[in-house]
N, C-alpha and C positions, 0 to 999 in steps of 0.2 A: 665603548672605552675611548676613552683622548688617545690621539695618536701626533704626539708633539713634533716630530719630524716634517721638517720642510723638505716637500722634496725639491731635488736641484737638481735632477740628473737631465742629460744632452742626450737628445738620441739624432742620431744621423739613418734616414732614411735611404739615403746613397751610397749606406756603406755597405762594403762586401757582407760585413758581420751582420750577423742576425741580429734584429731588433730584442730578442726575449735573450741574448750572451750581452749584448749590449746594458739595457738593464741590470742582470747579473752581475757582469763588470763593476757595473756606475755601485750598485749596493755596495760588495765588496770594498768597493775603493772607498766609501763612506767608512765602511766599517773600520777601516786600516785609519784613516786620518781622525778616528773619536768622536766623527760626529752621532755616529751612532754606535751604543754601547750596547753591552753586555746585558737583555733583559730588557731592552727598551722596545717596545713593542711600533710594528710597523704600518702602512694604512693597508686597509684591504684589496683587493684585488680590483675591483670596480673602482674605488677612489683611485687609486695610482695610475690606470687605465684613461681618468678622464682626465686625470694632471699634464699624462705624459700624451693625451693626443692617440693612444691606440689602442688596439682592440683588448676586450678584456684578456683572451685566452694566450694573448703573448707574457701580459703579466702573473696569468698563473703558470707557464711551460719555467719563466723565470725564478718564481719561488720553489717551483716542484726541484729545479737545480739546485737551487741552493737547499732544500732542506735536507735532500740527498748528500750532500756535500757537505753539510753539518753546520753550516753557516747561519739556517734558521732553524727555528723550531716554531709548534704550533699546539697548539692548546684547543680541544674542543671548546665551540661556543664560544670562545675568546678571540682568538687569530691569531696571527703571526708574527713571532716576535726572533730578533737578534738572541743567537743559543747563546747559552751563559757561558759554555765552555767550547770554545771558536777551535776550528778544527786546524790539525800539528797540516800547518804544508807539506803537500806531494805533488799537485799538477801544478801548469807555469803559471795560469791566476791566483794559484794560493800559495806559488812558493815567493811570487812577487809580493802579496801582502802582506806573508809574513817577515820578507827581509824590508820590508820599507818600516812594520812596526818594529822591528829590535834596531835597526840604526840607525845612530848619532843622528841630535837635531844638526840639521847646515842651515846658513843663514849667507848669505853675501855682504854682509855690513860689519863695522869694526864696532865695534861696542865697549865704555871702559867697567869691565866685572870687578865686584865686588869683595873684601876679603871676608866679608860680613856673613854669615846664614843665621836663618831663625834658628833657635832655643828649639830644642827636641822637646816635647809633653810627657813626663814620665807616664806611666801606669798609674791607678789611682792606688794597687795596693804596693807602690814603689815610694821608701821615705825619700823627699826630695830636700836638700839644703840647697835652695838657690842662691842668688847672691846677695837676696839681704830684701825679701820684699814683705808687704805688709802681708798681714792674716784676710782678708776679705771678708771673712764670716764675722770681725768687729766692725766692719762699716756701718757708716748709717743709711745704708738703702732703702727703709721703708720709708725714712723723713725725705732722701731726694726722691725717690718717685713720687710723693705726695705734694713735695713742691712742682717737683714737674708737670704732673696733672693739672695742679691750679692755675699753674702758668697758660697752661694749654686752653683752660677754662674761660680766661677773662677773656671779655669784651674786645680787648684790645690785641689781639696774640695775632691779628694778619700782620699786624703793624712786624710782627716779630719773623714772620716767616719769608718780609723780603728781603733784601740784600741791607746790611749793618754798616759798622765800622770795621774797617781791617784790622784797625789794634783790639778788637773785642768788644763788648758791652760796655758802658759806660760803666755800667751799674757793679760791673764785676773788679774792675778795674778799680771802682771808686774802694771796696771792700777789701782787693789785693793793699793798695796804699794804703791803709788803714791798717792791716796785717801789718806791714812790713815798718810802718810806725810805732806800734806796739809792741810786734815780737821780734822786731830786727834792727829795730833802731837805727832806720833807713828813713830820710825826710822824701818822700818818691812823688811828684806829682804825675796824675792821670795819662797826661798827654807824653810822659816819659814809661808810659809800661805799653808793652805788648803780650797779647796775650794768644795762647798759641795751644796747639794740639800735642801736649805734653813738653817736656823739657828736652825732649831729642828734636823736635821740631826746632826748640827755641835756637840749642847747639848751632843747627845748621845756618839756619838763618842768621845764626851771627856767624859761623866761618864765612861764608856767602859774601856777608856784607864788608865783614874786616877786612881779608886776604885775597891777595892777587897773585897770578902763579908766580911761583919762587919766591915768595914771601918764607923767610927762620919765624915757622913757630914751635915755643918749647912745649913740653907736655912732660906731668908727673911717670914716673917709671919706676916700679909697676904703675901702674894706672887704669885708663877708662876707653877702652876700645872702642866704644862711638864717638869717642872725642875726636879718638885718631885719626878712625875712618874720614868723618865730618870737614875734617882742617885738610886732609889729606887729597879730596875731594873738591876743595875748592881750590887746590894746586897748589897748598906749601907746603912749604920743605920743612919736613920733622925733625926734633932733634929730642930725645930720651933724658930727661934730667935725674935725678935716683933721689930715691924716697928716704929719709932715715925717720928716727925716732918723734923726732921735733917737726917733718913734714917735708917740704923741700928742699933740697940743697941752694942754697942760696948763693956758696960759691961759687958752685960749679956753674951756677945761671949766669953770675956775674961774668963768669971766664969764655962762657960761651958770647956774651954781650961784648966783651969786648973784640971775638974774632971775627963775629957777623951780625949784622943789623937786625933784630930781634922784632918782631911787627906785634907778638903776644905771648901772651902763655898761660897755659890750662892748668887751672888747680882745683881741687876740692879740697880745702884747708879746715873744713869743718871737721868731717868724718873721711879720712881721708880714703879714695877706693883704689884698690882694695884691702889696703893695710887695714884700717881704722882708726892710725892717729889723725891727733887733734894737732892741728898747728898751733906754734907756742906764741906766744905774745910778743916777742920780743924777731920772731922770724916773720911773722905778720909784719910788723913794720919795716925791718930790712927789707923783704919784697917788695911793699912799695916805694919806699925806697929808691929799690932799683928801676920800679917802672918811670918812676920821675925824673930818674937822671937818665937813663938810657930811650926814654918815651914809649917804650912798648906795652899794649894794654894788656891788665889783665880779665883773665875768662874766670870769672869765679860761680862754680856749680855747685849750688847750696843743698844738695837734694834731696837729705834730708834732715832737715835741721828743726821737725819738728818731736825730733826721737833723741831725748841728751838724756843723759842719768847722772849727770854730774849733780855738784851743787849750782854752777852758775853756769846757763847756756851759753856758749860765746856767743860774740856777736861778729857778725861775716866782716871780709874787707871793706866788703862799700860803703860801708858805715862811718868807717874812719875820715876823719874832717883834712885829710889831705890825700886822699883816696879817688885822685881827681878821672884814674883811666882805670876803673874798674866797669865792667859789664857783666851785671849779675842774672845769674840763673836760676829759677827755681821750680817747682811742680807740687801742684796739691793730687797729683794721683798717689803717689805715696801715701797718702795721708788718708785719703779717702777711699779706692782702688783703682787697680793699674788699667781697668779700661776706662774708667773715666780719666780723657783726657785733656788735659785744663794742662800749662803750666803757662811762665812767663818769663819774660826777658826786660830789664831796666839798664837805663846807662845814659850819655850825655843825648840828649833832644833830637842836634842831628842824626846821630847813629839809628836811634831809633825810627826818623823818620824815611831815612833810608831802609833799615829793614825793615819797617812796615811795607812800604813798595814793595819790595820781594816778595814779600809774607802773599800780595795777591796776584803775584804771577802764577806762584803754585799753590796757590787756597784762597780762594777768593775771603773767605770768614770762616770761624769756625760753629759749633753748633750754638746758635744763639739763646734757645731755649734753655740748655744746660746751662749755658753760661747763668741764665737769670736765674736756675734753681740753686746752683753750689754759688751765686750770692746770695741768695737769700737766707740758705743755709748758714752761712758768715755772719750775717747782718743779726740775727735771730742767737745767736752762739752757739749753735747747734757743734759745729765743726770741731769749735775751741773746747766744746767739753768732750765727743768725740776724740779729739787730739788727747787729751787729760786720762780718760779710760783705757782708750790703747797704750799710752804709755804707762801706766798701771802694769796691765798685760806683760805685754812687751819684757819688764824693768825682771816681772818673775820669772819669765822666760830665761834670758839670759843669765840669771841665779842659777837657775835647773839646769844649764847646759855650763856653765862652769865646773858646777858639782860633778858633772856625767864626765865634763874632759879632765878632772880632777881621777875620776876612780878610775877611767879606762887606758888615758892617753897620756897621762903625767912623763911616763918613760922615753917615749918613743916624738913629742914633738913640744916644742915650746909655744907659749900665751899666753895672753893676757887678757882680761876682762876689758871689753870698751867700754870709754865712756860715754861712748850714743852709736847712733847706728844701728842697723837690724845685723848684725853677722860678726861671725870672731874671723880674725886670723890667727890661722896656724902655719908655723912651721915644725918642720920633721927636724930632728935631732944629726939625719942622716940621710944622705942625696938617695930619693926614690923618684922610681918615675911615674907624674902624678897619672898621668894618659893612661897606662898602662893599669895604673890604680881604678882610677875612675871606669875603666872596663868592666875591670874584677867585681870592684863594688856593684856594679850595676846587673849583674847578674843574681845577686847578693840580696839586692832587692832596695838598695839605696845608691839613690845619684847624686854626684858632686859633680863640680865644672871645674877641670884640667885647667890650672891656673896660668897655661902656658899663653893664651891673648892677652894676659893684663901686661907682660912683659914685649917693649919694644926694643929692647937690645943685644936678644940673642942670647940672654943669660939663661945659663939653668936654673931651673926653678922644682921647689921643693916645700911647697906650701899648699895650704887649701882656704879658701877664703866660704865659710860655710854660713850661712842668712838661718836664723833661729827663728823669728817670728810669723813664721807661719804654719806651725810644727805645736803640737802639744806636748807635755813634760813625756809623757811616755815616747812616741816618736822620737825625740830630740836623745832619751838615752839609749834606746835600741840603736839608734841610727850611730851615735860616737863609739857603742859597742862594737857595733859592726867594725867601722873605720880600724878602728884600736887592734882588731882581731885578723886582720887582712895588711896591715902593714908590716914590712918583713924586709929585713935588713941584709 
């Protein structure tokens, strides 16, 4: 049997201590630091023997301790392995290992932590409303792996496996422009897109690139928690602007522009998150507007703007022919799925070619291969009729879940059907506390996310922002039932 353990141990000849407690020691002390676990089997007595330089029968006087001591166990014909269930400290070797495994990590360095953690994984039989993510089971995964393969296939694919462009694939890039000429009525050439390991990658790289500490940047509120993070991160100074019907407040931007030097500001004017309005026509141009007179860029995150149900798709800021300090953001994992990660970042020449420089301080390129399959994907229309299916889906989807908050919820919170977007917002009729909800339910057998991070002003919050499309009609009413049935005033 493999015995993957390197062994490391010291042994001192000159020490008072016996060579076979020495040993002992050194095991134990592995076991306390994880390098050896639980069931991980150890080298034999003859191996460890020629490792450590001595006689066999010190390394058996060592295990025969430890197995006494519950530290090992042994399996006929098999050998010796770490016992799955490590023995409660009483003597000072095993009351020391046991206090070293239950206390605090220490470190001697300042470190700046994060407000950020990963997303918990519900259970598979837990209905989940995330925040609004695609279904995966409509991808087209069989057509990109069969691109991928092909890729892999040709004659030419060393060419592909050594070091690229930092703005991504030619090829990909040429396909993005092409998208964004069509479906966004964006004129973008190649050398102005970057292309990047999702749209939180893009995010950063543009706070990185724009702001310098103490740099006023605004951001929607509620809003987009990695935006926060992101800008917050590159050292500026946050400021909360408040969401209404129509999107931004515009005033309030303004009022803030005139007290302090504004260097950007963060929107998602499409689908706005977490609300789900749509910025109105006439507050789209007021924002630029103000970027033009007061010079501050904006960050516009498009992310999904392949999901509209309206009659006519809007079309993003950057689009607008005087839309001169826009920096747009976008991502086809959405689109395609959330571990395929592709998005991209566009905006004036310079900017870009300063974040590209960044882009290979901390990633030299991203997966090239991919890159040439989800173009190829593009190129072929694979994607765009993909795009056209899911939103098929999708469009009954949030039919089905309107009907569900119509029968169960109508009383107890307020909504409205978006017009794009994977997720509704609700609000409650009546201040609940959603954390406390979000507990409740989840024992219940259905997870929602505590909509208290979309808020950066300390306001109480009394809403659920709940993602439909990836949820089947059943799910989606069981799950509103639930909600409906656990809210209490």
């Amino acid at each position: 049997m493999l015995r993957p353990w390197k062994t490391i141990l010291h042994i001192n000849l000159d020490c008072e201590k016996a060579v076979f407690q020495q040993i002992a020691d050194g095991i134990t002390e592995e076991i306390r630091k994880g390098r050896l676990q639980p069931g991980m089997p150890l080298p034999g007595s003859r191996v460890l023997a020629d490792d450590l330089g001595v006689n066999r029968k010190t390394v058996v006087l060592a295990y025969e301790e430890l197995l006494a001591e519950g530290w090992l166990q042994s399996a006929y014909k098999r050998g010796t392995f770490v016992s799955e269930k490590l023995p409660v400290a009483t003597g000072s070797r095993k009351r020391q290992g046991e206090r070293n495994r239950t206390a605090p990590e220490r470190f001697g360095f300042m470190m700046h932590r994060s407000g950020m953690v990963s997303s918990r994984i519900a259970e598979k039989s837990v209905i989940t409303f995330n925040d609004g993510l695609p279904d995966v089971k409509l991808a087209p995964l069989d057509e990109l792996s069969r691109a991928y393969k092909r890729i892999f296939q040709q004659k030419a694919r060393c060419q592909l496996l050594g070091y690229g462009n930092e703005r991504g694939e030619e090829r990909l890039r040429a396909a993005v422009s092409t998208m964004l000429t069509h479906d966004r009525g964006l004129h973008v050439k190649m050398d102005s897109i970057c292309i990047t390991r999702g749209s939180q990658m893009a995010l950063y790289l543009t706070a990185h690139t724009l702001v310098r500490p103490g740099d006023v940047v605004a951001i929607e509120s509620p809003g987009y928690l990695p935006a926060f993070e992101a800008f917050t991160y590159a050292g500026a100074r946050m400021h909360p602007v408040k969401v209404n019907e129509q999107g931004i407040c515009v005033v309030e931007l303004e009022k803030l522009c005139r007290r302090k030097k504004v260097k950007a500001v963060y929107v998602t004017p499409h689908h706005q998150f977490p609300t789900t309005v749509s910025m109105k026509a006439d507050r789209r141009m007021e924002l630029i507007a103000l970027s033009n007179k007061y010079g501050f860029a904006i960050v516009e995150d498009d992310y999904d703007h392949d999901y509209h149900f309206g009659l006519r798709n809007l079309l993003p800021l950057a689009s607008y022919a005087d839309a001169a300090n826009v920096i747009y953001i976008s991502s086809l994992s959405k689109l395609i799925a959330p571990a395929v990660r592709i998005g991209y970042v566009t905006g004036p020449k310079d900017f870009i070619d300063s974040l590209s420089a960044l882009r290979m301080i901390i990633d030299r390129q991203g997966d090239t291969v991919m890159e040439h399959a989800v173009a190829e994907l593009m190129e072929e229309g694979i994607i765009h009729k993909h795009a056209r299916k899911a939103l098929g889906v999708y469009r009954e989807r949030r039919e089905h879940m309107a009907v569900s908050l119509d029968k169960y919820a109508h009383r107890i919170a307020t909504y409205r059907k978006p017009e794009g977007g994977l997720a509704y917002w609700i609000t409650f009729n009546q201040y609940i506390n959603t954390e406390e909800l979000a507990v409740k339910l989840l024992k219940k057998g259905v997870q929602v996310t505590a909509p208290d991070k979309f808020f950066f002003d300390n306001m109480p919050v009394s809403a659920l922002r709940l993602g439909f499309a990836s949820l089947d009609n059943h799910a989606l009413e069981e799950g509103v039932k639930i909600i409906a049935a656990n809210v209490k005033f």
